[in-house]
C-alpha positions in Angstrom: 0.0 0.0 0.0 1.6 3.4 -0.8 0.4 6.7 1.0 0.7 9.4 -1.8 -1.6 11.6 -3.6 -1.6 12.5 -7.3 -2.2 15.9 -6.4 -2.5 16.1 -10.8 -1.7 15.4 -14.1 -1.7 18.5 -16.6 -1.4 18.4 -20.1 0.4 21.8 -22.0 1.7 22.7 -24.6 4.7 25.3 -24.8 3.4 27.2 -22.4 -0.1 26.6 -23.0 -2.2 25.1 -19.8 -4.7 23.0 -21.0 -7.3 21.5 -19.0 -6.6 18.3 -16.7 -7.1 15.1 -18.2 -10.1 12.4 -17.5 -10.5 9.2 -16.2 -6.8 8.7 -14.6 -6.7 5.1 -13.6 -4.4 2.9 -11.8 -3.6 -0.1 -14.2 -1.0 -1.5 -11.4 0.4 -1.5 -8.3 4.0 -3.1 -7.5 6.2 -2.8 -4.5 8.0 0.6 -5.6 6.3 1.5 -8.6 2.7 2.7 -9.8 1.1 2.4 -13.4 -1.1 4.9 -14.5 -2.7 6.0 -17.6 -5.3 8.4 -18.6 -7.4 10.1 -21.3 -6.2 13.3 -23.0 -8.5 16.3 -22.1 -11.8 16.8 -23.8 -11.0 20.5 -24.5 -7.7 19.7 -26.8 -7.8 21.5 -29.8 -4.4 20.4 -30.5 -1.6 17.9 -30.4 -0.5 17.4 -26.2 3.0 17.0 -26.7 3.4 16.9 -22.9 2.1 15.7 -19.8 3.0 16.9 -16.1 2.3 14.4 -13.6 2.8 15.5 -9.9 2.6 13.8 -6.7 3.3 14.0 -3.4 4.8 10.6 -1.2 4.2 10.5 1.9 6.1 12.3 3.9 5.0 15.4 2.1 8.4 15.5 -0.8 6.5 16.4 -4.0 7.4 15.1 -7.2 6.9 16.3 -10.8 7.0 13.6 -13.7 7.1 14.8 -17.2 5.8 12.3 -19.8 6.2 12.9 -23.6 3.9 11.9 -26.2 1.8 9.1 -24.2 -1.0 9.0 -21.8 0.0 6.4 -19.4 3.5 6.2 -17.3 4.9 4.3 -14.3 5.9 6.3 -11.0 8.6 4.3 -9.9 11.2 4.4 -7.0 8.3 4.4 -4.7 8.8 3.2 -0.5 5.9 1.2 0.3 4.9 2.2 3.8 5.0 -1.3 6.6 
């Protein structure tokens, strides 16, 4: 079990803020790592180049993940809480 929260996952372009993506699911959990995947944002009138997925572990460290091209990624390096 991992204490974290996705606090979100933001899809831009240059500098260009679009929307926040839908139906972020967990496809798998492992003992350091996370899967995740989900669908671009309903308002994107243009190719998401991008994808700026941030978390906070528990703990309270936040952590940015930058994911090119895809709409699915593994958060890995994770310590499972005992």
């Amino acid at each position: 079990m991992y204490l974290m929260h996705l606090s979100s996952v933001f899809a831009s372009l240059s500098f260009l803020v679009i929307s926040s993506p839908i139906g972020l699911t967990v496809d798998g959990v492992f003992s350091t790592s996370v899967s995740i995947s989900w669908q671009p944002p309903l308002d994107a009138k243009c190719i998401i180049r991008e994808y700026q997925v941030s978390y906070t572990m528990h703990g309270g460290s936040e952590c940015l993940h930058e994911v090119q091209d895809t709409t699915s990624t593994d958060l890995t390096s994770l310590e499972p809480t005992t």
